[in-house]
N, C-alpha and C positions, 0 to 999 in steps of 0.2 A: 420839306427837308427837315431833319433831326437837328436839332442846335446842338454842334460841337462839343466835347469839354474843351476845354483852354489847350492842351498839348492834343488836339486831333484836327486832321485836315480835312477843311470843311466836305461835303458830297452830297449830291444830288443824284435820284433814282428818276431815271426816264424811261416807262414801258409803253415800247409800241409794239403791237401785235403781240401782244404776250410773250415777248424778250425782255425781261427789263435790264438796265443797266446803268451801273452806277459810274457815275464822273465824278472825281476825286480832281482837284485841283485847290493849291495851295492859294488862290486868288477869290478871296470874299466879294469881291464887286462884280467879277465873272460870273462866280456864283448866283447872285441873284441876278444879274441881265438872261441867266438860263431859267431862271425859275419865274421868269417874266413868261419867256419864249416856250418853255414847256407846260407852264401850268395844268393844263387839262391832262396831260399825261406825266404827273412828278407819281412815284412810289417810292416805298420806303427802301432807300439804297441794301439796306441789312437784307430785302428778301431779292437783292441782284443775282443773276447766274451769270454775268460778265461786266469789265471792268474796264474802262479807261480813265487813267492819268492824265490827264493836261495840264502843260506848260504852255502859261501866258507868253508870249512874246510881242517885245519890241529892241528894233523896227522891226520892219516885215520881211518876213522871209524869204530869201532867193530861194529859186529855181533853175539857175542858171538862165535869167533870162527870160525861162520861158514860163506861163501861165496857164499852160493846157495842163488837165487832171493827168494822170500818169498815176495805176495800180499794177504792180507789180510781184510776182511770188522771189520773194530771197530765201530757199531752205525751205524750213516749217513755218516761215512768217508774210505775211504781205505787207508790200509796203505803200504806202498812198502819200500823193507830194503835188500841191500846187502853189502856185506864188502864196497863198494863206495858210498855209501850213504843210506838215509834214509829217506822216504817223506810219504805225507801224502796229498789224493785228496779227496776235499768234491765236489760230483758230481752235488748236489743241486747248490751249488753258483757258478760251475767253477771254485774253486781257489783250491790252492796248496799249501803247502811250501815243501823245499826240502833242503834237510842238505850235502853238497857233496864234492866228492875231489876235486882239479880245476882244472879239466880236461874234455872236452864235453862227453865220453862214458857215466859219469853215466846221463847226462839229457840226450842223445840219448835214452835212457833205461827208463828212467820217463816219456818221449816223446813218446814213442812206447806203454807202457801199459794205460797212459792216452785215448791216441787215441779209442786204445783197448776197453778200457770201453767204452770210447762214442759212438763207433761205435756198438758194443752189446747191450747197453740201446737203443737206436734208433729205432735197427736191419737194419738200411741203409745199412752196409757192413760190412766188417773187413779186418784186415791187412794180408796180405800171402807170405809164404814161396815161392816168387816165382820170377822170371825174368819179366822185360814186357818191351814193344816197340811199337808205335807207326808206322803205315808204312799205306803209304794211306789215311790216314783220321780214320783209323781203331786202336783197342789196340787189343796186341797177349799178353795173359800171362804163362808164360814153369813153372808151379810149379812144387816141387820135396824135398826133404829132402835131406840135403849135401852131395855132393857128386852126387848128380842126373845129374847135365850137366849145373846150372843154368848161372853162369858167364861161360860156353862154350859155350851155347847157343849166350847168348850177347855178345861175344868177336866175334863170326862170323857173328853176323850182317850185312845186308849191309851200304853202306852209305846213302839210303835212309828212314834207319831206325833209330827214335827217341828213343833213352833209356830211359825209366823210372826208372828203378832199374835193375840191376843183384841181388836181394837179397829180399828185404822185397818189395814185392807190396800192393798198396792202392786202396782198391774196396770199390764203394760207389753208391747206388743207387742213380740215380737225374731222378725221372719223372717217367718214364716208364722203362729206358733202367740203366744198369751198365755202372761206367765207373771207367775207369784205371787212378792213379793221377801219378804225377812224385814223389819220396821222395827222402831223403837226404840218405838214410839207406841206404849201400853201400857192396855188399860182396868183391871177390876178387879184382875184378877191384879198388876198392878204393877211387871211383868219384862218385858226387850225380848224380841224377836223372835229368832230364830236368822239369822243373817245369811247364809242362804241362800237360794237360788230353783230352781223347778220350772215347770216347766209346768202349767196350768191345766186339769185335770180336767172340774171341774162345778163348777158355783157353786148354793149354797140357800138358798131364802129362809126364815129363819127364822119358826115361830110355835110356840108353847107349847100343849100340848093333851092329853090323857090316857093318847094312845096315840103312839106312834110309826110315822111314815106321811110317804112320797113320794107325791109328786105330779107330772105335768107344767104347764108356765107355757108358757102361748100367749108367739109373739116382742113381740107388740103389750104384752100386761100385761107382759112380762117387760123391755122397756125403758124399760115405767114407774116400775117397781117400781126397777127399777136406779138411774133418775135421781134420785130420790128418796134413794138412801142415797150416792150423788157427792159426793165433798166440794168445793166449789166456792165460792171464797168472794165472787170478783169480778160485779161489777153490768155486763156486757161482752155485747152484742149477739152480735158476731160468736165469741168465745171459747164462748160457751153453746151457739153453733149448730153447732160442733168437737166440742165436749163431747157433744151430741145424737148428730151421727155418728158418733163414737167408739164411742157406746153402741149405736148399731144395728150397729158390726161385730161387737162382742165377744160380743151376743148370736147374731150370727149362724156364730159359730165355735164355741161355748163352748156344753153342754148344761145346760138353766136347767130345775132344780127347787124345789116348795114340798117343804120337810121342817119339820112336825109334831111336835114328840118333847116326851116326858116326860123330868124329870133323871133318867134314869137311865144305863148305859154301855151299854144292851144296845142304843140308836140307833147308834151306830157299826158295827155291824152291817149295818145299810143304808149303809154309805159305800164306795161301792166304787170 
């Protein structure tokens, strides 16, 4: 982060997958609890292409109630609202504001459906349910629904393997080929991503089972299976049907297997 002059509000540049964006918020302490949590991913706000505003709050925010996420389109804006906050993205201008505890989960949460959207308006990619690593020059990603193997998977890594995430991965068309970003989004393990990218090898679907075993996935099962671990948070006719072909290209570039494995390390062996 830039040190301030005296009359300017502090900000912080967060680039994931080659978005960057700057948070602007009038709370110094905020400030750096995000520049804890984003570290491996801070740039310099000045070279941002979209913008959110954040307002600290206390106490915490109603919902009426209720604690379930809720994105919504108002007009040319969406709006996003859970018991932690409550924001508002105009996709046309790239800006934001966002009303929150002070605590990074809820921009983590503003952070991830932003993306979300950009990446659906585009159709370059979307974010997924899933593990990735870097090994060789190559991105391996182990999607699955919790509980599938995902931080199993990445805890048995070897050490010639670059972690992206155990948790949320960032797929994003550049050119011709898919490629895998590092993100901050963190499951069990706890620790960001390495803040690099590769190109997308294979992707697998994760299942749990006594032995260790590939498989092939028809394209049909295989961009079901896909849609299903999409992270997508908007109720959007026309965005889901973006989302959909998105998901038929990437299957159609990208070789899609079921991998089976026991926790053991000798499954890496099949990752090639």
């Amino acid at each position: 982060m830039l040190s301030p002059a005296a009359n300017e509000t502090p900000e912080i540049g967060i680039d994931i997958g080659r978005l960057p964006i700057a948070v602007q918020t009038d709370d110094p302490e905020y400030i750096r609890t995000l520049e804890h949590r984003f570290a491996r991913f801070q740039c310099n706000p000045a070279g941002a292409v979209a913008r959110l505003e954040v307002s600290v709050s206390e106490p915490p925010i109603s919902n009426g109630g209720d604690d379930e996420l809720k994105v919504e389109r108002a007009g040319t804006q969406w709006t996003m609202r859970r018991g932690d906050f409550a924001a508002q993205w105009n996709p046309t201008e790239r800006r934001g504001q966002v009303r929150s505890l002070p605590f990074h989960y809820a921009l983590d949460s503003v952070l991830r459906i932003v993306h979300s959207l950009e990446l659906a308006e585009s159709g370059e990619g979307f974010l997924l349910h899933s593990a990735s690593a870097i090994r060789n020059g190559r991105a391996f990603l182990f999607s699955g629904v919790s509980g599938a193997g995902k931080t199993t998977i990445a805890r048995l890594a070897p050490a010639d393997a670059m972690l992206l995430s155990d948790e949320i991965s960032y797929v994003r068309l550049l050119g011709e080929r898919y490629y895998a970003f590092g993100t901050p989004f963190a499951g069990d393990l706890g620790v960001s991503g390495e803040n690099v990218m590769a190109p997308i090898h294979t992707i697998y679907f994760l299942n749990k089972g006594e032995r260790n075993q590939i498989s092939p996935v028809s394209p049909a099962a295989a961009v079901s299976t896909l849609l299903r671990n999409v992270l997508f948070f908007a109720d959007d006719e026309r965005l889901v049907g973006r989302v959909f072909q998105t998901a038929c290209e990437f299957v159609s570039r990208v070789p899609v297997f079921e991998l089976t494995f026991r926790p053991d390390v000798e499954v890496w062996n099949l990752i090639q």
